[in-house]
N, C-alpha and C positions, 0 to 999 in steps of 0.2 A: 107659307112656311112659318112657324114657328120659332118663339125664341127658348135654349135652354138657360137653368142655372148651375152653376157648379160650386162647391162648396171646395174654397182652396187649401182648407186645413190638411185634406186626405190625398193630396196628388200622388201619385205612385213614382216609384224608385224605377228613374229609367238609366241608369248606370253602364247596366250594363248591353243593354241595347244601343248607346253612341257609342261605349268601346268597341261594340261590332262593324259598327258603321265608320268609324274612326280608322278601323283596318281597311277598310273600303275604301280609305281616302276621303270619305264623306265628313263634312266638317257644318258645323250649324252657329251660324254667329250673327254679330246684327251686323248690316252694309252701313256704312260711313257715307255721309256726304258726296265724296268726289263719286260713291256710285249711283247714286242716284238714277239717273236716265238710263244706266244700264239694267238694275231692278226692276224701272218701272215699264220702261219696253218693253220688258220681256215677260212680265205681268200681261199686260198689253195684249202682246203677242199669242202667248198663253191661254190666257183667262177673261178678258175683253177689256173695255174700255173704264167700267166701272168700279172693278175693282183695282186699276191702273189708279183710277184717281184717291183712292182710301191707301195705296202705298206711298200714295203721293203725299196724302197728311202726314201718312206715318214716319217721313224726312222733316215736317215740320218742328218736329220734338230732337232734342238731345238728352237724352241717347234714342236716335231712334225706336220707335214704337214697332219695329217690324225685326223679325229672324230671316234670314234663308238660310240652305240646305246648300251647300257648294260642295261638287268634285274638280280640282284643280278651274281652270277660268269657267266652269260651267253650273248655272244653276238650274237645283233639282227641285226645291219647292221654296215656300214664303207661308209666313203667321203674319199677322197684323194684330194690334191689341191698340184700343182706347185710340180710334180714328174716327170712326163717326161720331161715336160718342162715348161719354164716360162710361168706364166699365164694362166695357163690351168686348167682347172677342171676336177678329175676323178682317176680312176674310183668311182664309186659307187655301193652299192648294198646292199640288206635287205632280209633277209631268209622270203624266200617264204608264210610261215606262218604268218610273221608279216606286208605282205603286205598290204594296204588299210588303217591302222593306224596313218599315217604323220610322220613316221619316217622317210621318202627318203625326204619329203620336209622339215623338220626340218635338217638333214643332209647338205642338200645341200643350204638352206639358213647361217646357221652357218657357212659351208664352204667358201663361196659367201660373208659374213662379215668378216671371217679372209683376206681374201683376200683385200678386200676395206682397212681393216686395215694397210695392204702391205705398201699400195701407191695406187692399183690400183683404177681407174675408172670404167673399161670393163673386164670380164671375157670372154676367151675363154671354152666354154665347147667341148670336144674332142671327136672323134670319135660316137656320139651322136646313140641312140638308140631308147630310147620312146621322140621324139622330141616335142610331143604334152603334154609330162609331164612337162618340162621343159620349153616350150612356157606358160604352163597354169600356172604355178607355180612362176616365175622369169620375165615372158615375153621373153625370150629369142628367139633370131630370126636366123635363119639357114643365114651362110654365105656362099654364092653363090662360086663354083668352087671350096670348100673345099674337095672336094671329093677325089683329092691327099694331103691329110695330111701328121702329123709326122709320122705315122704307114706304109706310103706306100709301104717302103722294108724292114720292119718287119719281122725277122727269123721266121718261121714256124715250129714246132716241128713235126718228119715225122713221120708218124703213126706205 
């Protein structure tokens, strides 16, 4: 997998996509401390063990490094930003059911603004997977020869 860049000057107006979701009851904020084991289990749970552990950095920081996606005690997705490492976006991810609803682009533009917020100009997004979400979304463009990233010698859990 590759990794993208995103240039955070141009992030798109998503306004009116939370006021939709907002009617929804759907709410996108960062998780505080005392949630912690709840976020990350459910990550866990979710999406496996190792991206459990990059939410896990992402409690390390105040203000938390991480968004979800909540409808009343229930979470629907999570953004991570500058957990493995600086400048980087990721992981992400949105329960299967509540895919198609703008919750991953809501996510990941919030995230893509705390960031601009940082300092930064350019976001790397990591280890990239629906690359065509992310181009259509952010404009994000795949950086050539990324293909040996941070992940390259990544422990692998043996079966």
């Amino acid at each position: 997998m590759k990794d993208m860049l995103v240039r955070l000057m141009d992030l798109p107006d998503i306004a009116d996509l939370e006021a939709k979701l907002k009617k929804d009851n759907i709410i996108i904020r960062r998780p505080i401390p005392p949630e912690k084991s709840l976020v990350t289990d459910w990550v866990d749970r979710e999406f496996g063990m190792y991206w459990r552990n990059e939410v896990d950095a992402a409690f390390s920081k105040l203000p938390v490094h991480c968004l979800i996606a909540q409808r009343e005690n229930e979470i629907l997705g999570f953004a991570c930003f500058e957990t493995t490492a600086k400048n980087f976006f990721g992981p992400t991810g949105t329960l299967e059911k509540m895919r198609g609803k703008g919750i991953g682009k809501i996510l990941l533009v919030k995230s893509l603004e705390a960031m601009k917020s940082m300092g930064y100009a350019y976001a790397i997004i990591g280890g990239v997977g629906p690359a065509a979400f992310y181009e259509n979304v952010v404009n994000a463009k795949i950086i050539e020869g990324s293909d040996i990233s941070i992940y390259q010698n990544l422990l692998r859990k043996s079966p």
